[in-house]
Backbone as CSV, one residue per row, in Angstrom:
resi,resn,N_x,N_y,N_z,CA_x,CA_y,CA_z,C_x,C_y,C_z
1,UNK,-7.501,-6.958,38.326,-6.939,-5.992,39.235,-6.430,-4.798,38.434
2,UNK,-6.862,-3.558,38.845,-6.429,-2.245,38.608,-4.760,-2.618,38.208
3,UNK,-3.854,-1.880,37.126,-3.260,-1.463,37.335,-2.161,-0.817,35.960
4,UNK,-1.148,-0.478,36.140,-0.175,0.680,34.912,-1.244,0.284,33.240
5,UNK,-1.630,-0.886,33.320,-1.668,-1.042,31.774,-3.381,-0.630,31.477
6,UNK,-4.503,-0.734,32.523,-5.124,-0.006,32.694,-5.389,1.301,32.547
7,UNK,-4.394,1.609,33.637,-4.190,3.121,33.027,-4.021,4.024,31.908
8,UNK,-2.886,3.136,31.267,-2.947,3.319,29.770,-3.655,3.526,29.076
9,UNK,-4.439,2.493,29.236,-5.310,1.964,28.147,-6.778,3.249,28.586
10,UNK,-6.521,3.657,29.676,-8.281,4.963,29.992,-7.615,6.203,29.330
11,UNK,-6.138,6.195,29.510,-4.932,7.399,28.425,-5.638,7.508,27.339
12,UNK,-5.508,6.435,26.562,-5.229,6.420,25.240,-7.203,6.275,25.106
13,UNK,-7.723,6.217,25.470,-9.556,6.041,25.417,-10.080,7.746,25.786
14,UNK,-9.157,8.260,26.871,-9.382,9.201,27.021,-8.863,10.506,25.755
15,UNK,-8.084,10.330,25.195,-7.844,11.331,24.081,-8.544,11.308,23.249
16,UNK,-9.237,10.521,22.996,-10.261,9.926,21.485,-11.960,10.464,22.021
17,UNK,-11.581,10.968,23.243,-13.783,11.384,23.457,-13.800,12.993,24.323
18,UNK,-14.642,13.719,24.210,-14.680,14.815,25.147,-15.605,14.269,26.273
19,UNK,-16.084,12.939,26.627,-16.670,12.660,27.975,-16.437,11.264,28.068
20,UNK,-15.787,10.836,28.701,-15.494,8.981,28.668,-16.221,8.282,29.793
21,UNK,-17.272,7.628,29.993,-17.599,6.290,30.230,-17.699,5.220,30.313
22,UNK,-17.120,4.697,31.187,-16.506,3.361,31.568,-17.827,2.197,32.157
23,UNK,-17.484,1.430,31.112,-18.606,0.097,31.525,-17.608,-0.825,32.474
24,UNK,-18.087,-1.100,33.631,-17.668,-1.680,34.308,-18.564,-3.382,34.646
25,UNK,-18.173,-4.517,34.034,-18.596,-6.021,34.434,-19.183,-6.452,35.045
26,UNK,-20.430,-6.832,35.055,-20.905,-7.670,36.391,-19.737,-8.805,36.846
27,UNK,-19.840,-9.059,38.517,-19.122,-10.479,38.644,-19.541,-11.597,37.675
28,UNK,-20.748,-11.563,37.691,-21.004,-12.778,37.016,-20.713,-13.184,35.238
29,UNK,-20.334,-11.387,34.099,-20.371,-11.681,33.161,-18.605,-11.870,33.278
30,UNK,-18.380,-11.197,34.285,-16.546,-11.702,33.821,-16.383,-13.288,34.807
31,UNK,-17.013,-13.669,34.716,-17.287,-15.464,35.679,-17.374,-16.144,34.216
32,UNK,-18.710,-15.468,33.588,-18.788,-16.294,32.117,-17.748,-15.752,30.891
33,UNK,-17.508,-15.111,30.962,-16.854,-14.821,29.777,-14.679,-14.977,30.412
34,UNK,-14.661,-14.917,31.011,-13.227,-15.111,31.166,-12.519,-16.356,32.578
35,UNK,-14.047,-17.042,32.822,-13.285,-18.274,33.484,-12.789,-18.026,34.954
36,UNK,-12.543,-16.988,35.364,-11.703,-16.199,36.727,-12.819,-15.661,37.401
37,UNK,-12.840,-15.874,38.664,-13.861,-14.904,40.220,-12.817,-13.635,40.099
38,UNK,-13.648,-12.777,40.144,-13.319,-11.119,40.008,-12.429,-11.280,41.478
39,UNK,-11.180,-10.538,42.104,-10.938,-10.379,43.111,-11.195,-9.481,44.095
40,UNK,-11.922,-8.157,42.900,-12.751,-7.119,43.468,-13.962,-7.462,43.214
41,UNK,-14.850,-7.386,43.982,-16.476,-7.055,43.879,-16.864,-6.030,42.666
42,UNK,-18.296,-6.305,41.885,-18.210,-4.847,41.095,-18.695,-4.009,41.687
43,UNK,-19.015,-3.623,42.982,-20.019,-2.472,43.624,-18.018,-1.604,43.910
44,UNK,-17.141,-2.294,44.333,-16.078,-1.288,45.041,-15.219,-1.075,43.696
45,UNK,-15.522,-2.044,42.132,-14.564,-1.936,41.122,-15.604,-0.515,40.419
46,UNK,-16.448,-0.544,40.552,-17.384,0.799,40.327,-17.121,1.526,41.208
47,UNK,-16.443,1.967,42.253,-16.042,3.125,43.036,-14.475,3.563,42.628
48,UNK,-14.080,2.470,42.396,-12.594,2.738,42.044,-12.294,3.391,40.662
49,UNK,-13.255,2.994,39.715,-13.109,3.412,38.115,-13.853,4.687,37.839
50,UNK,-15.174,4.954,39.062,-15.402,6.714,38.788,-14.500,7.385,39.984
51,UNK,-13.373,6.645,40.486,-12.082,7.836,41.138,-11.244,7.885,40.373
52,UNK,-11.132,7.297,39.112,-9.828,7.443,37.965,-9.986,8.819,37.065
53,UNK,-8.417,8.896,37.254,-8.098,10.573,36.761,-7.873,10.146,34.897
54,UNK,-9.265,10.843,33.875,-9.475,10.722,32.561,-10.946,9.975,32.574
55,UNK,-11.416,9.657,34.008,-12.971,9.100,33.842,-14.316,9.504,34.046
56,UNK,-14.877,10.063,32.884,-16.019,11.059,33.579,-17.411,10.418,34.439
57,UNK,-17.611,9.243,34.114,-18.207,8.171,34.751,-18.104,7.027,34.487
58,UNK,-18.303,6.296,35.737,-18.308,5.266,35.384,-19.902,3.910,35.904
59,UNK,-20.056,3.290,34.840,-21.129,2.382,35.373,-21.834,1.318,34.869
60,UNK,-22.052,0.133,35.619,-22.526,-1.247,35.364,-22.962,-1.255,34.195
61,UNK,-21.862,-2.316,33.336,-21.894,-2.535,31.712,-23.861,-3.597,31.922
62,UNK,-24.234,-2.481,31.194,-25.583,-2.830,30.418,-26.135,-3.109,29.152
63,UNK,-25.987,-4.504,28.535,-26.147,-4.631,27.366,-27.395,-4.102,26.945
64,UNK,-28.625,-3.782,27.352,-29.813,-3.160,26.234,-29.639,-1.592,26.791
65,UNK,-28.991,-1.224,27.430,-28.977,0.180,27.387,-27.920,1.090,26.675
66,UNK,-26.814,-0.423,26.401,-25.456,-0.006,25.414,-26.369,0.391,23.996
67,UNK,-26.940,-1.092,23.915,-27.742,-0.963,22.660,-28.885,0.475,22.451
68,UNK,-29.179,0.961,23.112,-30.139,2.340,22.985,-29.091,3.576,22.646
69,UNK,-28.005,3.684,23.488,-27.029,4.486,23.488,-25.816,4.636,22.521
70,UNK,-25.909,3.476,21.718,-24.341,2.700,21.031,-24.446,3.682,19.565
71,UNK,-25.772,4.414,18.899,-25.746,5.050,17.837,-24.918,6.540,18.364
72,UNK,-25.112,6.866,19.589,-24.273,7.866,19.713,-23.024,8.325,20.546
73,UNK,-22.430,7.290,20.227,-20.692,7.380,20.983,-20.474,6.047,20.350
74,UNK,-18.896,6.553,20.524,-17.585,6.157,19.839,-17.580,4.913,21.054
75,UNK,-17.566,3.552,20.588,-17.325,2.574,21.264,-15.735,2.031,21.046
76,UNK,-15.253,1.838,22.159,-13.651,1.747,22.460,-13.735,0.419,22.990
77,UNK,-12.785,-0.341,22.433,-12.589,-1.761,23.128,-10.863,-2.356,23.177
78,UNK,-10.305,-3.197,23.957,-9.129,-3.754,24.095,-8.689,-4.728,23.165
79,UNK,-7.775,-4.783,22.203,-7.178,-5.808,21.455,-6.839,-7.161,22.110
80,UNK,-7.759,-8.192,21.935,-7.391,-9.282,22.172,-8.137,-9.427,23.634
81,UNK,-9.117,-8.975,23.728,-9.705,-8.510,24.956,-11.284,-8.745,25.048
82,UNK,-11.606,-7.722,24.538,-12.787,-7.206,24.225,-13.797,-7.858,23.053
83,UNK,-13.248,-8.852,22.217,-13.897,-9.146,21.044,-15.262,-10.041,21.686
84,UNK,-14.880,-10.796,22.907,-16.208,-11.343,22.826,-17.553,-10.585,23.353
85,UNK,-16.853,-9.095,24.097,-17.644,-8.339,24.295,-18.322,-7.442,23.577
86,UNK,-17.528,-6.462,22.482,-18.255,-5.579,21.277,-17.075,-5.767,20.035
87,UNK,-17.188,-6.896,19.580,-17.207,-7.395,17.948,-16.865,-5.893,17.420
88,UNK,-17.933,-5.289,17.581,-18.224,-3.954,16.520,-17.866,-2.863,16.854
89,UNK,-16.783,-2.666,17.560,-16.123,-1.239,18.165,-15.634,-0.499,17.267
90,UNK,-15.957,0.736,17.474,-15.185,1.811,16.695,-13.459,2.128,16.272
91,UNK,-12.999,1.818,17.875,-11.814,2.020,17.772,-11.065,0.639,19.024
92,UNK,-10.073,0.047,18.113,-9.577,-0.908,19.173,-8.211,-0.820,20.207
93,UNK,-8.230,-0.605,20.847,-6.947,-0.291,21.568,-5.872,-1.217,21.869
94,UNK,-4.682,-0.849,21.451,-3.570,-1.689,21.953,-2.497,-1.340,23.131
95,UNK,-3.055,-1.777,23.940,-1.752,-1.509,25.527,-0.619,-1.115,25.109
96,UNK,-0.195,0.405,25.823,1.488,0.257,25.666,2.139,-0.118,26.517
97,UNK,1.844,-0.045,27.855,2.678,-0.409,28.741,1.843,-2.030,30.153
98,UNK,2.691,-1.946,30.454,2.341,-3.499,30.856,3.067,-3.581,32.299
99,UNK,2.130,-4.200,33.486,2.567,-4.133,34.541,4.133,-4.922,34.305
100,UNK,5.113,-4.391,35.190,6.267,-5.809,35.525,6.519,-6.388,36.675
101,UNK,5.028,-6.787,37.494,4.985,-7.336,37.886,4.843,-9.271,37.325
102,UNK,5.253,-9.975,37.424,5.239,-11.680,36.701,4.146,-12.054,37.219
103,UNK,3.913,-11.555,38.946,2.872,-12.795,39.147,1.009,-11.902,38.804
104,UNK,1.432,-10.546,38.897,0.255,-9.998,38.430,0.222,-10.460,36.539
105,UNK,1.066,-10.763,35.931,0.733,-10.624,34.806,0.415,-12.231,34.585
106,UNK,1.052,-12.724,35.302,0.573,-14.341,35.287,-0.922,-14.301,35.222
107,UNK,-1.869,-14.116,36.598,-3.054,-14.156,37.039,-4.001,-13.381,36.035
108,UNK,-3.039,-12.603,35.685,-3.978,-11.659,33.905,-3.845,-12.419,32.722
109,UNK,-3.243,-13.317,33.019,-2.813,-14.364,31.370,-2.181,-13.698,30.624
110,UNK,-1.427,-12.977,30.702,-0.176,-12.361,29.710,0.670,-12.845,30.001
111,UNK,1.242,-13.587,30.735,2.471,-14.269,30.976,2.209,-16.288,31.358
112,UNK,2.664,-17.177,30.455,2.257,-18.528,30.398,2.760,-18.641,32.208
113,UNK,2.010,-19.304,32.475,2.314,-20.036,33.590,3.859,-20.613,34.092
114,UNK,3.975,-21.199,33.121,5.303,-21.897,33.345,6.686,-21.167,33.216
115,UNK,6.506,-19.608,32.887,7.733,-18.371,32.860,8.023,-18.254,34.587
């Protein structure tokens, strides 16, 4: 789910490029890779991420077209996040700010269950 630490994190992605592009997940690779059913669909999480203010587009993360494209742009990824996705990022980002919401941060795994 969208939200403050997100934001951040397109902040701090957005100062580092003069055109930013956002790969946005199939349901099914964030099914395999992080265990959780998306609560958004990716057809409306792709409408929502090319309406974000610092996003010049956004669109369905494509691994052989990353690979055609990846010699020319700066690949940005999330600390503690992103590794099983691009290992080999240019630049890694660390969140500054963090929802305070408990039960949103629960359902994101930043906060153990049992807090």
């Amino acid at each position: 789910m969208l939200n403050v630490r997100d934001l951040d994190l397109i902040a701090q992605a957005r100062a580092l490029c003069d055109v930013l592009v956002v790969g946005v997940l199939t349901d099914d690779d964030i099914r395999a890779c992080t265990g959780r059913v998306p609560v958004i669909g990716v057809e409306e999480r792709l409408i929502l991420a090319n309406h974000l203010r610092g996003v010049d587009r956004a669109v369905i993360h494509n691994e052989a077209e990353f690979e055609l494209l990846s010699e020319s742009m700066l690949v940005i990824a999330v600390e503690g996040e992103s590794d099983w996705l691009r290992p080999d990022a240019d630049v890694v980002l660390t969140p500054a700010i963090f929802s305070l919401s408990t039960q949103l941060r629960t359902a994101l795994g930043a906060v153990p269950r049992s807090a």
